[in-house]
C-alpha positions in Angstrom: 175.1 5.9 75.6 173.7 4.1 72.5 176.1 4.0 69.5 174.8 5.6 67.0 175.0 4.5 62.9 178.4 5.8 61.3 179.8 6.6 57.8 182.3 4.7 56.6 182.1 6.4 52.9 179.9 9.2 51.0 178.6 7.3 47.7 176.5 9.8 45.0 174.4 7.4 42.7 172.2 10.4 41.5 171.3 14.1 41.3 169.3 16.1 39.6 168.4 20.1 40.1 166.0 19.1 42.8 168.3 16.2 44.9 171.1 14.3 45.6 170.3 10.6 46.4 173.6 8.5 48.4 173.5 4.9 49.0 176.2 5.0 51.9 178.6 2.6 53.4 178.1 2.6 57.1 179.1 1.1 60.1 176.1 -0.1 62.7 176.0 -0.2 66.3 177.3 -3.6 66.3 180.1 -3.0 64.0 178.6 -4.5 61.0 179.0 -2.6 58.0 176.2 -2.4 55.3 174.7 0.5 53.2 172.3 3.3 53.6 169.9 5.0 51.5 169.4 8.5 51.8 168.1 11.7 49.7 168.3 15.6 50.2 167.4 18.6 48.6 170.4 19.9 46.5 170.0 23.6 47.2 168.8 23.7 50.7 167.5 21.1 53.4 164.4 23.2 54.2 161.3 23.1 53.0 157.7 24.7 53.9 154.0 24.0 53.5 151.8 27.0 54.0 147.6 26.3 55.8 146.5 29.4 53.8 143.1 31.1 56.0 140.8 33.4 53.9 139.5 35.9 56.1 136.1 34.3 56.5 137.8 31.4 58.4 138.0 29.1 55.0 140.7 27.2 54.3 142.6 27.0 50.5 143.6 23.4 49.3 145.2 22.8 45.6 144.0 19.9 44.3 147.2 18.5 42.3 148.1 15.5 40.2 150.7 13.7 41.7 153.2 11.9 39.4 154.8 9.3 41.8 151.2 8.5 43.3 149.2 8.2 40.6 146.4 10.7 41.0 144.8 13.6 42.0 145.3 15.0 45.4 144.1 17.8 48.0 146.8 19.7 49.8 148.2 22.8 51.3 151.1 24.6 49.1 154.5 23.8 49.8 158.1 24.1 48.8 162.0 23.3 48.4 164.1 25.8 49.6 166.5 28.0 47.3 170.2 28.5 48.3 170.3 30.0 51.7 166.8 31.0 51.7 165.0 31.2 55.2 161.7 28.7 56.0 159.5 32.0 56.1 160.6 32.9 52.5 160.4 29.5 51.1 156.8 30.4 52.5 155.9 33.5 50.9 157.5 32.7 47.8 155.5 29.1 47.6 152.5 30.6 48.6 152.3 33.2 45.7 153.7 30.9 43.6 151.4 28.1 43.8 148.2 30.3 44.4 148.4 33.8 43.5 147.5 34.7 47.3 149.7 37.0 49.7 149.2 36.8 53.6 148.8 39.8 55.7 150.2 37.9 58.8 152.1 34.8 59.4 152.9 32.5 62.3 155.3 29.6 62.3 153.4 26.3 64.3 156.5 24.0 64.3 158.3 21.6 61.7 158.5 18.1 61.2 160.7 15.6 59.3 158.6 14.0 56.1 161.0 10.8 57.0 163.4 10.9 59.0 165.0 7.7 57.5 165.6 8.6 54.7 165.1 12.0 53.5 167.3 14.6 55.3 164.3 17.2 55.0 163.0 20.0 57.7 159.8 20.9 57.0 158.3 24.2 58.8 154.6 25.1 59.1 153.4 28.3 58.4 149.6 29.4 59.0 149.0 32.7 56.7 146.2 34.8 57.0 145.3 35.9 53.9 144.9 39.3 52.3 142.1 38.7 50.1 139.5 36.3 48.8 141.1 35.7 45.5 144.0 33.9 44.0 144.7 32.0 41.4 147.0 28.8 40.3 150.6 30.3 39.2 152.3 26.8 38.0 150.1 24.9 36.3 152.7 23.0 35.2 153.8 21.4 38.4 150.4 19.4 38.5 148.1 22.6 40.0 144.4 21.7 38.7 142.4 23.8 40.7 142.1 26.1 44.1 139.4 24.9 46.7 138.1 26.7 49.8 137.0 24.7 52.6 135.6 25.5 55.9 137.6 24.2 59.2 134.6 21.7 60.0 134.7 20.7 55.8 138.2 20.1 56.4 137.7 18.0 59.4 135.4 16.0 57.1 138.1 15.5 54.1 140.3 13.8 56.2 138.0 11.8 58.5 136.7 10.4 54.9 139.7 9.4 53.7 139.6 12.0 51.1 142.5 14.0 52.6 146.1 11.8 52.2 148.5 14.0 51.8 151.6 13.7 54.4 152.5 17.0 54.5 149.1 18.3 54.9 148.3 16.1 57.4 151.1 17.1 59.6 150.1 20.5 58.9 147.0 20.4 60.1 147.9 18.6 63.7 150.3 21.4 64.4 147.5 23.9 63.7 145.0 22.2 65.9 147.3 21.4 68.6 148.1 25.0 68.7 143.8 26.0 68.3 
């Protein structure tokens, strides 16, 4: 069996109310030691991004600014957990949150790790049918500019022009059409 990477000592170098970051000592497979960088969520390592479906079929995108990229992107909502909250309520709670919308039914298509080497973060997909037609931005403050509606063949589009970049969306959206 392969060895695997080891700890050789926890080191802190930063947290805030969202993360910890550690810049590890560790031991490799070869019995070097060196250091690893790593970041998690403080309160819970789960997270969840929500494809919201208006009844018609449509699909709901915020279109957010983005700090650390620079500009304004199209995405599905998404969360951090809370303390010992579940994937399905980070989900309802995020979706409301971030768009005013409730779903009338939900289904879980799978998780995936953001990046694995670095950030110790499950993310779970969520597909929720929506209850209604209308919703509205809840936290404008976290970079929300506007609510878009987009058809499954639009969407399609977006991201075969280049126009759709987010990760998280992305990964989203090849769970849901491996599952279609």
């Amino acid at each position: 069996m392969r060895k695997k990477i080891s700890l050789v000592e926890e080191r802190k170098i930063y947290q805030n109310e969202f993360y910890l970051v550690f810049d590890d000592r560790v031991r490799f497979p070869s019995g070097k030691e060196g250091t690893y960088f790593r970041v998690r969520n403080a309160d819970n390592p789960l997270g969840a991004v929500i494809i919201p479906r208006l009844p018609d079929g449509r699909f709901v995108l915020l279109e957010n600014y983005r700090y650390a990229a620079g500009k304004t992107m199209l995405e599905f909502p998404r969360g951090l957990g809370d303390v010992n909250e579940s994937s399905a309520e980070i989900a309802k709670r995020e979706l409301l949150e971030e768009t005013g919308f409730g779903a009338a039914t939900w289904a879980r298509l799978g998780q995936f790790m953001p990046n694995g080497a670095i950030f110790e973060e499950q993310v779970e997909v969520w597909l929720a049918d929506l209850n209604c037609e209308q919703g509205d931005i809840e936290q404008p403050d976290e970079g929300a500019i506007a609510l878009h509606k987009y058809s499954s063949a639009q969407v399609r589009q977006l991201v075969a022009d280049g126009k759709l970049t987010d990760g998280f969306t992305l990964s989203a959206l090849a769970l849901l059409w491996m599952k279609v």
